[in-house]
C-alpha positions as CSV (number, residue, x, y, z in Angstrom):
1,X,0.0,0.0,0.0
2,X,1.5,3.7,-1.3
3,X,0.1,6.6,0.0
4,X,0.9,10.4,-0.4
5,X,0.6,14.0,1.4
6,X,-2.3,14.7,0.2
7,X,-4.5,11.4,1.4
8,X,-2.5,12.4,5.1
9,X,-3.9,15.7,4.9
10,X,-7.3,14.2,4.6
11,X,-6.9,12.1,7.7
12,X,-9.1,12.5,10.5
13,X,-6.6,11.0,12.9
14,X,-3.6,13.3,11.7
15,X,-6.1,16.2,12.3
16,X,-6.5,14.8,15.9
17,X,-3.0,14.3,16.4
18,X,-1.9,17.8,14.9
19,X,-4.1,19.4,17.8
20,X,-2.4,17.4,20.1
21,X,1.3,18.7,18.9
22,X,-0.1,22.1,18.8
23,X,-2.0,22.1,22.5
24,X,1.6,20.3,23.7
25,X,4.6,21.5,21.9
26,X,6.3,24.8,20.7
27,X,7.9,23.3,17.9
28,X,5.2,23.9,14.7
29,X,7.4,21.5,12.1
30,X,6.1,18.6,14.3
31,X,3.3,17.6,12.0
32,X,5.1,17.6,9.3
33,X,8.0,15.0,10.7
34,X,5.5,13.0,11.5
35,X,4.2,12.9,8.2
36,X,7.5,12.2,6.8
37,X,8.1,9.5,9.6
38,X,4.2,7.9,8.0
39,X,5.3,8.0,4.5
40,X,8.7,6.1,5.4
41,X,6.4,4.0,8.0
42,X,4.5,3.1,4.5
43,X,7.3,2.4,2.6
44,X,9.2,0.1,5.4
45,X,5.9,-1.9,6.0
46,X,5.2,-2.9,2.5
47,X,8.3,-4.8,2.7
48,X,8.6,-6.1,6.3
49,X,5.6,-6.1,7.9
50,X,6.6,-4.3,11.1
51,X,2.8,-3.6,12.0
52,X,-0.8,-4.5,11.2
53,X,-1.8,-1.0,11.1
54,X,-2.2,0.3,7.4
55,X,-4.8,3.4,7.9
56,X,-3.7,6.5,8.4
57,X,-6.5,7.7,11.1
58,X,-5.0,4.0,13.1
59,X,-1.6,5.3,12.5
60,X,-1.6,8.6,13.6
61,X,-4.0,7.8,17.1
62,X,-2.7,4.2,18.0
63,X,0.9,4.8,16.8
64,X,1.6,8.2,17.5
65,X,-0.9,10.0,19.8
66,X,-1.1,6.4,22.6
67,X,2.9,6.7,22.3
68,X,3.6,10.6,23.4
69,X,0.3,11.2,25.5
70,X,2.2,10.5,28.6
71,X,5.3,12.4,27.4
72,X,5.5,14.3,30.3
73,X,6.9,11.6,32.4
74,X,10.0,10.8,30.6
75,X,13.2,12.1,31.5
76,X,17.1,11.5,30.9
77,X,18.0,8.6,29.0
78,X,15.1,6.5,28.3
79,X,15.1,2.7,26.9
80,X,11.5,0.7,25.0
81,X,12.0,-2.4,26.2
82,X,10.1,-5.0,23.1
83,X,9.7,-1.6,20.9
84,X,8.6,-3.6,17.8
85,X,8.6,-1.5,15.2
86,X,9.4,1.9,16.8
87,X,6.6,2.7,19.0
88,X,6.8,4.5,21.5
89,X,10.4,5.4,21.1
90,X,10.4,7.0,17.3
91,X,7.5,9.3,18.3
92,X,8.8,10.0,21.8
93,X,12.2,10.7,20.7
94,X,10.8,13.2,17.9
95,X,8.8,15.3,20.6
96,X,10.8,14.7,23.9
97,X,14.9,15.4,22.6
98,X,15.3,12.9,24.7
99,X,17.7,10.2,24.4
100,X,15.8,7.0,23.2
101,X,17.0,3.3,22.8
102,X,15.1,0.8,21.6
103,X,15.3,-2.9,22.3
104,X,13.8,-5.8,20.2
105,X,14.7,-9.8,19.5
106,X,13.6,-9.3,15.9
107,X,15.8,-7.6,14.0
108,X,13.6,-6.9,10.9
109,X,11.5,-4.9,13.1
110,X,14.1,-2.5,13.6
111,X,13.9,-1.5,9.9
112,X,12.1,1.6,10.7
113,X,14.1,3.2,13.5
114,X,17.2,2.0,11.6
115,X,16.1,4.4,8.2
116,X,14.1,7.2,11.0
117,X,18.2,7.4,11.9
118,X,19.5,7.7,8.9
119,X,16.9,9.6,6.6
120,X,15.0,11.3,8.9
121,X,17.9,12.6,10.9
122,X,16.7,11.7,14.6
123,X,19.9,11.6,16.2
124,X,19.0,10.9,19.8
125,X,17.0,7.4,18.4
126,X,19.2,4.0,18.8
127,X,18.7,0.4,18.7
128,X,19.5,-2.9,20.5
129,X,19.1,-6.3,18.8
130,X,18.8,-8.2,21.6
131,X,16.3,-9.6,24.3
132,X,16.0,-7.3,27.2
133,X,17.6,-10.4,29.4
134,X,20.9,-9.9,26.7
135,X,20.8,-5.9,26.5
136,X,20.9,-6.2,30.1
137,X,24.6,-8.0,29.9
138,X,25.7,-4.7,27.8
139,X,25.7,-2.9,31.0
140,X,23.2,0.7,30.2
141,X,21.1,1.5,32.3
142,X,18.5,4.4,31.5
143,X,16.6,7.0,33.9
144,X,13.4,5.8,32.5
145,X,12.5,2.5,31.2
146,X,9.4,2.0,28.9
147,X,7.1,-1.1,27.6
148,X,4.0,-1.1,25.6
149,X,1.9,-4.1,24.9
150,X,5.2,-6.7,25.9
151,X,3.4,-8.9,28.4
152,X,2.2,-9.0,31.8
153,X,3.1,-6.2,34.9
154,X,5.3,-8.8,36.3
155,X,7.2,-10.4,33.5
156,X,7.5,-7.3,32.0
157,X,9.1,-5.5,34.9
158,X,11.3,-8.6,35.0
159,X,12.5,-7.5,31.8
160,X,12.5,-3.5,32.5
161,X,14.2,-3.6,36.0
162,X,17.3,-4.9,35.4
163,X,17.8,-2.0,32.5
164,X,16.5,1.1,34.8
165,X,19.5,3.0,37.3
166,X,18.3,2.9,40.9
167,X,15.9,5.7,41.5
168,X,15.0,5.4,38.0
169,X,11.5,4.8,36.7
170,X,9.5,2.3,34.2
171,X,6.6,3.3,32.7
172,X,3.8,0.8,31.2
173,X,1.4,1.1,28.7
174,X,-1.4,-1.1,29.7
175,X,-5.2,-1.3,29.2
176,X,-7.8,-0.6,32.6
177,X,-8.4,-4.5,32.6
178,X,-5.1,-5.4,34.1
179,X,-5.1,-6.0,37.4
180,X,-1.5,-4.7,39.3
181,X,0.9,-6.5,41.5
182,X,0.5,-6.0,45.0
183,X,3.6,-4.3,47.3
184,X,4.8,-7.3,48.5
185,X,4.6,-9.0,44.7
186,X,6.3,-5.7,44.0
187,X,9.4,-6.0,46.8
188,X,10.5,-9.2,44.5
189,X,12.0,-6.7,41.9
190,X,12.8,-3.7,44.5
191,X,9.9,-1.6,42.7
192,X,7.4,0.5,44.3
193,X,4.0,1.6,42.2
194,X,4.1,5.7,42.0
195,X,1.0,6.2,39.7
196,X,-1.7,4.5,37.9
197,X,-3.4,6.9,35.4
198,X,-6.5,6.2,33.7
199,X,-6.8,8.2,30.5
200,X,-9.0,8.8,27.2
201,X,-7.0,9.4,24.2
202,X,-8.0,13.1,23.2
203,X,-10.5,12.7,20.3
204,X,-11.4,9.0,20.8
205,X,-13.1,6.4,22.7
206,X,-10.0,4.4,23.3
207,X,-9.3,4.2,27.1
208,X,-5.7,3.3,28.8
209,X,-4.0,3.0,31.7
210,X,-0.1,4.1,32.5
211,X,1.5,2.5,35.5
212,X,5.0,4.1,36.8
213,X,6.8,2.5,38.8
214,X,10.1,3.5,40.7
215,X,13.4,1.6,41.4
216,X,14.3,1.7,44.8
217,X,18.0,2.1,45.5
218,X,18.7,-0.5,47.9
């Protein structure tokens, strides 16, 4: 599937999304990287399929928009544990200037961040291929540590703590159906829960929950 400017211009979702960067951000040539990152996004996808979403209005509110809503909690160097193709890291590191690693098993999937890189000139956007349990060996470790859609709250802070300095926090995407871990489930991975934030993706009927959590130094 090829698509051009003017078909994004059209989308109701980019529309959403623009109000979004404008309501959020000072910088006004955000909407049109992220229309550049959509036509790449395009291009990459009709030859490895990094994702299953091929309409713009999907692209621009599950991609984008659920990535950077909770932008405001990210801070130093930051790490997508499982990014898949890109997301949340390519659109966080676009907004934020924040320093942004992602870290995937499948290489193919790193096509995108890999050309974002390279022809879209987001210099503070790296990537690990590797497992989190392998990345871990490298010895980084990032101020805040990210998942979306990777697995459970426990497993996946199995994979984020190791990766996250002490003090540091990790940050998951979930849905309002998963149910947390209690404290002392919690005190197994030397985590404590700081937030749970319910939220309604400006625009839309799609509902999500962010849990933080922090590393405790001891």
């Amino acid at each position: 599937m090829t698509i051009n400017t003017q078909q994004l211009n059209t989308s109701a979702g980019r529309k959403i999304f623009s109000e979004f960067l404008k309501d959020n951000f000072d910088d006004i040539s955000l909407p049109e990287k992220f229309d550049s990152l959509t036509l790449l996004y395009y291009e990459v996808n009709s030859i490895i399929n990094i994702s299953s979403l091929k309409d713009p209005d999907e692209i621009y509110i599950k991609h984008y928009l659920d990535s950077i809503f909770p932008y405001k909690y990210f801070q130093g160097d930051c790490c997508d544990v499982g990014c898949g193709g890109g997301f949340p890291c390519i659109p966080l590191s676009i907004v934020t200037g924040l320093d942004f690693t992602g870290i995937e098993s499948i290489g193919k999937k790193l096509a995108l961040i890999k050309r974002c890189v390279s022809e879209l000139g987001v210099s503070n956007l790296s990537c690990i291929h590797a497992r989190a349990e392998e990345a871990v060996k490298l010895g980084k470790r990032y101020d805040t540590v990210c998942a979306r859609a990777v697995s459970g709250i426990l497993k996946t802070l199995e994979y984020c703590v190791p990766l996250t300095k002490p003090n540091g926090k990790i940050i998951l995407y979930k849905t309002e159906t998963e149910i947390p871990p209690n404290a002392d489930q919690l005190k197994k991975y030397k985590t404590e829960q700081i937030k749970a934030l319910d939220y309604t993706l400006p625009g839309t009927d799609i509902n999500r929950r962010l849990y933080i959590y922090g590393k405790l130094s001891c």
